[in-house]
BAVO-911372 format. One record per residue (C-alpha): residue in one letter; x, y, z. Coordinates in steps of 0.5 Angstrom, whole numbers, padded with zeros to 4 digits, always signed. Layout:
REM BAVO-911372
AXYZ;...
END
This chain:
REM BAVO-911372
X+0000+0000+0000;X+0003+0007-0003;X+0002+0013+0002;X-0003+0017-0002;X-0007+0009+0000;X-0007+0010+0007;X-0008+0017+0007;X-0015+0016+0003;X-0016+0011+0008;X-0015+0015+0014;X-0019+0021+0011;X-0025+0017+0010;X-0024+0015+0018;X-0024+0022+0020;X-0030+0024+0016;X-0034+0018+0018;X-0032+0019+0025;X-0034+0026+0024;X-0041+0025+0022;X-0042+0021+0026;X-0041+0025+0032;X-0046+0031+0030;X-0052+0025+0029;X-0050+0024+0036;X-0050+0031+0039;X-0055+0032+0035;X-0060+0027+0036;X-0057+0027+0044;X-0061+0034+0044;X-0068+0032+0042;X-0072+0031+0049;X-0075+0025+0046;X-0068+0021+0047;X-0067+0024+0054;X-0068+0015+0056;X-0063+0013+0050;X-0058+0018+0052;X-0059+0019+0060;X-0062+0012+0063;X-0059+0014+0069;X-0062+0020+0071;X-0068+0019+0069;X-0068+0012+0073;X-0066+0017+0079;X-0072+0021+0077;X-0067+0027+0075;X-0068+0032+0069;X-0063+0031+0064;X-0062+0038+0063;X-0064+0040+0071;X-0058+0045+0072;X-0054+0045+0065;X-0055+0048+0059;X-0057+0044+0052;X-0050+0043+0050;X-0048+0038+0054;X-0048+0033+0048;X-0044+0038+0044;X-0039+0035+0040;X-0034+0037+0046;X-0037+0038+0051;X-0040+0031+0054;X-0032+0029+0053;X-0030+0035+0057;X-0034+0033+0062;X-0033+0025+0062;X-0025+0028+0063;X-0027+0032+0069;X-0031+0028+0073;X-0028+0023+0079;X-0028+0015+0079;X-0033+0017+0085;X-0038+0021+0080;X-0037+0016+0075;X-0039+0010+0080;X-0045+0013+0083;X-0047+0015+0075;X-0046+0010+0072;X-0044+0004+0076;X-0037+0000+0078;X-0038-0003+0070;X-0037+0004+0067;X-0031+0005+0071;X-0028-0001+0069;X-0029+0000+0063;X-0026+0007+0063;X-0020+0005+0066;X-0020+0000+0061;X-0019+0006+0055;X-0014+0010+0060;X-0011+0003+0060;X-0010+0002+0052;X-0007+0009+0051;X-0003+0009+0056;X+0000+0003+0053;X+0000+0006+0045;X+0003+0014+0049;X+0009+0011+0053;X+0009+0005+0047;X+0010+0010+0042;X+0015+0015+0046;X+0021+0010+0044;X+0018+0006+0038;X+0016+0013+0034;X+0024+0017+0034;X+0028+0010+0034;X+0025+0004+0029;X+0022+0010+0024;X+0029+0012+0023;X+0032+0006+0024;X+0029+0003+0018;X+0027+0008+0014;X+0036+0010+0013;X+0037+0003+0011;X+0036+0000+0004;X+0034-0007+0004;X+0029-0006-0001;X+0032-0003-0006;X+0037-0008-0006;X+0031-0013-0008;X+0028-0009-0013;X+0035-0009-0016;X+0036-0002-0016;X+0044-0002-0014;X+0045-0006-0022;X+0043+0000-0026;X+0033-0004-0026;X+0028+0001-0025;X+0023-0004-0023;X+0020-0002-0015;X+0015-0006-0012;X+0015-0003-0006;X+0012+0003-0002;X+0014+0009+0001;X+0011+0006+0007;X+0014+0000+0007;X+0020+0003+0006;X+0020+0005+0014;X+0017-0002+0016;X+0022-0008+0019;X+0023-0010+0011;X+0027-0006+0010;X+0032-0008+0015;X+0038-0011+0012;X+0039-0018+0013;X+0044-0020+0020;X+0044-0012+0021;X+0046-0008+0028;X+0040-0005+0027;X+0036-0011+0029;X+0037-0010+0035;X+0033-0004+0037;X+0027-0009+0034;X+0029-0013+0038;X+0029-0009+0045;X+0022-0005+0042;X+0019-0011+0043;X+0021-0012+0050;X+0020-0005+0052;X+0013-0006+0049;X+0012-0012+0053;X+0014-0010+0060;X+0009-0002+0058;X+0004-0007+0057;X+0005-0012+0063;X+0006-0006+0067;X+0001-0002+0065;X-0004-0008+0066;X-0002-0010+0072;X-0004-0003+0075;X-0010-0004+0073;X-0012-0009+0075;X-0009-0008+0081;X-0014-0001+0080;X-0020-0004+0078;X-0019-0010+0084;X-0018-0004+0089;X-0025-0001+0086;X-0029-0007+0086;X-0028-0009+0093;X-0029-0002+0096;X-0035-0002+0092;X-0038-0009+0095;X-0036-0006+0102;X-0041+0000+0101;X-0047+0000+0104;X-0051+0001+0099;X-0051-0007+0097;X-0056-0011+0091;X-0060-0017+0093;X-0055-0022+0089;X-0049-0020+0093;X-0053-0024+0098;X-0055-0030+0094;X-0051-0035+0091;X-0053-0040+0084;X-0053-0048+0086;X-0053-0052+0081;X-0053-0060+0080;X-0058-0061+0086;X-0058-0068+0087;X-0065-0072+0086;X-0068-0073+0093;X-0071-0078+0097;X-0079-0080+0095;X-0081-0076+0101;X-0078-0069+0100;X-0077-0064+0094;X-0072-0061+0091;X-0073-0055+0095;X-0073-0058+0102;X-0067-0061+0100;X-0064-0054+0098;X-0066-0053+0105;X-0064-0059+0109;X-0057-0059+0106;X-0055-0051+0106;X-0059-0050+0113;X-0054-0056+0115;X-0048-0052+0113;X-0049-0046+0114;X-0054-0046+0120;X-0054-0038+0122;X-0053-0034+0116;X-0058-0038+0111;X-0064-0035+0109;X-0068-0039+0104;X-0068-0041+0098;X-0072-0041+0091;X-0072-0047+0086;X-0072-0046+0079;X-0078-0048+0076;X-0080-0050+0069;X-0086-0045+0069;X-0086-0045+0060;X-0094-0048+0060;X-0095-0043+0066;X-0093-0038+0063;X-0095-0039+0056;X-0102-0038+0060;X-0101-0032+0063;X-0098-0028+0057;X-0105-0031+0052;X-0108-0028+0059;X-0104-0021+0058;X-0105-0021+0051;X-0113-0020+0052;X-0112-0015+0057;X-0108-0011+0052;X-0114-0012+0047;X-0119-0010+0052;X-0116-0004+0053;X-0115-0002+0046;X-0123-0004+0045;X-0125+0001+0051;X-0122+0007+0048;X-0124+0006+0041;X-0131+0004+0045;X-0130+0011+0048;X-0129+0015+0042;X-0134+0012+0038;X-0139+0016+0043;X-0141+0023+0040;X-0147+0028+0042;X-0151+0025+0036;X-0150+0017+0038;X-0149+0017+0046;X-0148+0010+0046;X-0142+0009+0042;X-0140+0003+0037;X-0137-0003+0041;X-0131-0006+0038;X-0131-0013+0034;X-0127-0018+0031;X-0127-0025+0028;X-0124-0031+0031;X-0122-0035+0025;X-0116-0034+0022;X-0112-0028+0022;X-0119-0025+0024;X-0120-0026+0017;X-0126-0031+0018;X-0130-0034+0023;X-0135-0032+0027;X-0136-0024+0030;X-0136-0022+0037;X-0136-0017+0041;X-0128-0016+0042;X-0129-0013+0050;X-0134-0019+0052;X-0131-0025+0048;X-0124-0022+0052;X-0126-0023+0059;X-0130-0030+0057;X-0122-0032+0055;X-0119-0029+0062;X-0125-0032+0066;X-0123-0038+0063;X-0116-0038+0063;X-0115-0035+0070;X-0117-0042+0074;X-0112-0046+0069;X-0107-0042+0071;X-0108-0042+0078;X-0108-0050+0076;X-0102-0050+0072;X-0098-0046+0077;X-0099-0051+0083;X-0097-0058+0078;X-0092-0052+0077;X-0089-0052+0084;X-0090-0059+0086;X-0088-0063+0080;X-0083-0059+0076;X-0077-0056+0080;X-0071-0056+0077;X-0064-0059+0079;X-0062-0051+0080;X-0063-0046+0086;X-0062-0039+0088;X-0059-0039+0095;X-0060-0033+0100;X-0056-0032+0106;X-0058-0027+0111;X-0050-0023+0110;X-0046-0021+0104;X-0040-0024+0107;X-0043-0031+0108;X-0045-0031+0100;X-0038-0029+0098;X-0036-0034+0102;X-0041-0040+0100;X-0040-0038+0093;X-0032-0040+0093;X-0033-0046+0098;X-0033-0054+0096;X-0040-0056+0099;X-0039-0064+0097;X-0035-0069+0095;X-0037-0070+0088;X-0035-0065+0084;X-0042-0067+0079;X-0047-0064+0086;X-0048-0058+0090;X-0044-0054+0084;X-0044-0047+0087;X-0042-0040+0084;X-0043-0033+0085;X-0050-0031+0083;X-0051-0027+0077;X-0056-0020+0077;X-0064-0022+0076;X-0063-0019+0069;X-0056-0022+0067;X-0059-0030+0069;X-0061-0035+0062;X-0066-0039+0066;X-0066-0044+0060;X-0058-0046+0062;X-0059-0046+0069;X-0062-0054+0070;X-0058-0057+0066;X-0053-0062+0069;X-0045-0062+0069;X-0044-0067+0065;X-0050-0064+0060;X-0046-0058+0059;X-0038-0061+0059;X-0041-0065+0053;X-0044-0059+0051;X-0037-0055+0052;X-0033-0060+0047;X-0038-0059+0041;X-0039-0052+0041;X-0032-0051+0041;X-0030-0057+0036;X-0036-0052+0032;X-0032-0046+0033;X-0024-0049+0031;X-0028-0051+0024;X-0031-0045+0024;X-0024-0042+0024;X-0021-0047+0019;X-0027-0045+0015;X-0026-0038+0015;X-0019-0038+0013;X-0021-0039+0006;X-0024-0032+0005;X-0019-0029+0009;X-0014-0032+0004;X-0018-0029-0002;X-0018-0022+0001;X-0010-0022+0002;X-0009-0024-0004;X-0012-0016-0006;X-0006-0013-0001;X-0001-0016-0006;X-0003-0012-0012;X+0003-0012-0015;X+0003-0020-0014;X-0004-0020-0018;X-0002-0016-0023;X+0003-0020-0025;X+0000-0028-0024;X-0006-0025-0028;X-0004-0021-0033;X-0011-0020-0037;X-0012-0015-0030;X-0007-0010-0031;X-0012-0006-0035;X-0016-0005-0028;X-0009-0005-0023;X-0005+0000-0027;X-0012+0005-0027;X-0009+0010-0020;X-0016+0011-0018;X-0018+0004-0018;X-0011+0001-0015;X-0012+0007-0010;X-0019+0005-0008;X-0017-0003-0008;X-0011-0001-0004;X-0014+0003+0001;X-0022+0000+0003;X-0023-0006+0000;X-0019-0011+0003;X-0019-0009+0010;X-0027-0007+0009;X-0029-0014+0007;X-0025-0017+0013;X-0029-0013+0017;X-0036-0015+0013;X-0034-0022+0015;X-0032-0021+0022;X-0038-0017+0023;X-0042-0023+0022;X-0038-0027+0028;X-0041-0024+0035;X-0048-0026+0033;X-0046-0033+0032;X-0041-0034+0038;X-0047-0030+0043;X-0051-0037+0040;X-0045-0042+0041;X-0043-0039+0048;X-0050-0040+0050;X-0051-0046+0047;X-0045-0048+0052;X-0050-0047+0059;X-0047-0042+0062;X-0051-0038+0067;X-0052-0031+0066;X-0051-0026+0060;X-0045-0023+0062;X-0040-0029+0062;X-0044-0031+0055;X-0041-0024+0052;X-0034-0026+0055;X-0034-0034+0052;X-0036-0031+0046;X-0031-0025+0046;X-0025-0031+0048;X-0028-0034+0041;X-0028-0028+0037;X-0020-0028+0040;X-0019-0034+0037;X-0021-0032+0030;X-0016-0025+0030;X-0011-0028+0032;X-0011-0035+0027;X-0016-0031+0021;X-0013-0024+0022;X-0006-0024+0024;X-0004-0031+0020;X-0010-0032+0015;X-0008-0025+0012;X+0000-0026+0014;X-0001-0033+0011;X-0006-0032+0005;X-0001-0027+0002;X+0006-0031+0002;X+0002-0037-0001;X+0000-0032-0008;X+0006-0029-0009;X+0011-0035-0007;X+0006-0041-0009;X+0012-0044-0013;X+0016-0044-0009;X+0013-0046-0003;X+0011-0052-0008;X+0019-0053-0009;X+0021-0052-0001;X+0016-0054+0003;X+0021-0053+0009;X+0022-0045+0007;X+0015-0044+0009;X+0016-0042+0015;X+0023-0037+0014;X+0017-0035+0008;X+0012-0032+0013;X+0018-0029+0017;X+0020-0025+0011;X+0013-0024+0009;X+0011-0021+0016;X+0013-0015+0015;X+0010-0013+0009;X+0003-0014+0012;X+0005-0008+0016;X+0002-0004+0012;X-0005-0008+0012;X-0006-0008+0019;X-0005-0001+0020;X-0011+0000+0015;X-0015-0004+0018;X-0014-0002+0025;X-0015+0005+0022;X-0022+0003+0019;X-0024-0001+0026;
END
């Protein structure tokens, strides 16, 4: 990639960038999106513009206002997770600002003076033929082979290496630090009281499950148990309640249209009607609001009937346990409560709105054969994904492509069009097909049973790592050297892997687009 490129590149970013911070401020200033942009105040019963003027939400002013505001006014705004994941942005520019101190002035210079790229072309035997950028001329490639200049790479990766750990390791110990003085407040949440116990044992004929829940942590923890709740299917019960809900909303609606068909002229009004065939297309005609209440007279006793069968016939191997003091609960959550490691699994218990009900019964064995399939799935997703990750990296190496298909030079050699391949096209259809990976990973993680949606979200973002590293690291690194070296790879199977040694810093170019348009 020449620099006129990556300057398109980094330009159209820019102006992408740009837009999209005017829609925000501008759609942050319409009071009707006061719940999108401000969740927080209202849910606290504050006016969003209480005290402030409208241009909170200009385009630097919220960012002067998020730099000025302290990590207690951050937590008590937006709550101990918006802190982190602050701490988490400061993290990852400290480590490009102190990373980029040294490598910025010394490796620029040190590879830019050298000339191990002319060398290749044949410039120093009187060719003019150049298949290099001026981009690559600053990257590792142009490093002359056994150089002294190696070593201030070399020394850049351990500076890099230690800026990262460090960095790393005073966050931690921050967000540590934090998480710990949060759980000490007073202000406490109802699941820092509970803990999830799952594979409950199948009790005696004599008692439930809910009694044995009882017994046995009552047993073991005989001044600080409160009491628990056993997970229920409650699917049929619930399918009758919203059928149950449903006509109620039908019912309000019929009122007000009943309301507003009365006038002066006909005091009576028109009461709504509807057909009970299909999709309200056929059938016989009824009096919506009369036929609406029949329904929930009817349904309201099979529900009452469902909820009992319910209670006393459909209890899950699964229970949310209340102690009556957060410290007996972040103790349970980390002790051994059996033997066996398939019975009393217990672990810290998720928030209400976090928890996947539907993975909560499920046994251990069900969910370590569950594990092993998803991730069988995921490897082959990965090996299947680097057939268009090669295809895009085959459009890094124009020069490679213009010369294996020749019919191509009419495209290639337009400045325009070799502009716009270079810059946009390869890193934007790798983006495309990583787009379509989190929805999928959310599916596979969840399929694995894991019991609330915050730990989903990180199975499924430690899978999407493996598809960076594997597809997008190697399969571009990879995919590149196969089409411009495939003769030779064929002839010498055993150079492959100085091949991707040599090839690597001439994909420098491609991740610096990439991370660019992300």
């Amino acid at each position: 990639m020449d620099i006129a490129s990556f300057v398109t590149s980094l330009l159209t970013s820019f102006v992408i960038f740009v837009v999209l911070v005017l829609v925000f401020t501008w759609l942050s200033r319409r009071p009707c999106n006061a719940p999108v942009y401000y969740p927080s105040l209202l849910l606290r019963g504050l006016d969003p513009w209480e005290g402030r003027s409208r241009g909170t939400r200009s385009p630097v002013g919220w960012i002067r206002q998020a730099l000025s505001a302290s990590e207690t006014d951050v937590v008590a705004t937006g709550g101990v997770d918006a802190a982190v994941y602050l701490i988490f942005l400061s993290s990852v520019l400290s480590i490009l600002v102190f990373s980029g101190i040294v490598l910025l002035p010394v490796l620029l210079p040190v590879a830019g003076t050298d000339n191990a790229l002319e060398k290749a072309a044949g410039l120093n035997n009187g060719k003019a033929a150049q298949n290099f950028t001026q981009l690559e001329r600053l990257a590792l490639g142009n490093v002359q082979k056994e150089s002294s200049r190696l070593w201030a790479f070399l020394l850049s990766v351990y500076w890099v290496s230690f800026v990262t750990y460090f960095v790393l390791w005073k966050s931690y110990k921050h967000v540590s630090n934090l998480r710990a003085a949060a759980r000490s407040t007073s202000d406490v949440k109802p699941e820092e009281f509970a803990v999830l116990v799952r594979d409950v044992p199948v009790p005696p004929p004599d008692q439930t499950i809910k009694d044995s829940v009882d017994s046995y942590f009552r047993a073991l923890h005989p001044d600080t148990f409160y009491r628990s709740m056993v997970v229920m299917d409650h699917t049929k019960a619930d399918k009758i309640y919203q059928e149950i809900e449903s006509h109620k909303q039908k019912i309000a609606r019929a009122e007000v249209v009943y309301a507003e068909s009365k006038t002066a002229s006909k005091p009576e009004g028109t009461k709504p009607t509807h057909r009970i065939g299909f999709l309200g297309l056929i059938g016989k005609k009824v009096d919506t609001i009369e036929y609406c209440n029949d329904k929930i007279k009817e349904l309201v006793p099979k529900l009452e009937s469902e909820q009992k069968i319910t209670l006393r016939e459909k209890q899950q191997q699964a229970a949310i346990v209340f102690f009556n003091r957060r410290s007996a609960a972040a103790s349970a959550s980390q002790t051994l409560h059996a033997q066996m490691y398939d019975r009393w699994t217990v672990m810290q218990a998720p928030e209400p709105r976090e928890i996947v009900w539907s993975n909560l019964s499920k046994k251990i064995y069900e969910r370590q054969i569950r594990q092993v399939v998803v991730y069988a799935i995921v490897f082959f997703t990965v090996v299947f994904y680097m057939v268009p990750i090669t295809a895009i990296s085959a459009l890094t190496t124009l020069e490679k492509l213009r010369e294996k298909l020749p019919f191509l030079k009419v495209v290639v050699d337009q400045k325009e069009i070799k502009t716009v391949l270079q810059a946009y096209l390869p890193q934007l259809a790798l983006i495309v097909f990583l787009a379509l990976l989190p929805s999928l990973l959310m599916f596979l993680s969840k399929l694995e049973g894991i019991p609330s949606q915050s730990h989903t979200v990180r199975a499924a973002a430690g899978k999407y790592f493996y598809f960076v590293v594997f597809n997008v690291f190697l399969g571009v690194t990879i995919g590149s050297t196969l089409f411009s070296a495939l003769t030779t790879i064929i002839n010498n199977p055993r150079g492959i892997i100085n091949m991707l040694a040599n090839s690597l810093p001439g994909s420098a170019t491609f991740f610096l687009t990439f991370v660019a348009l992300k």
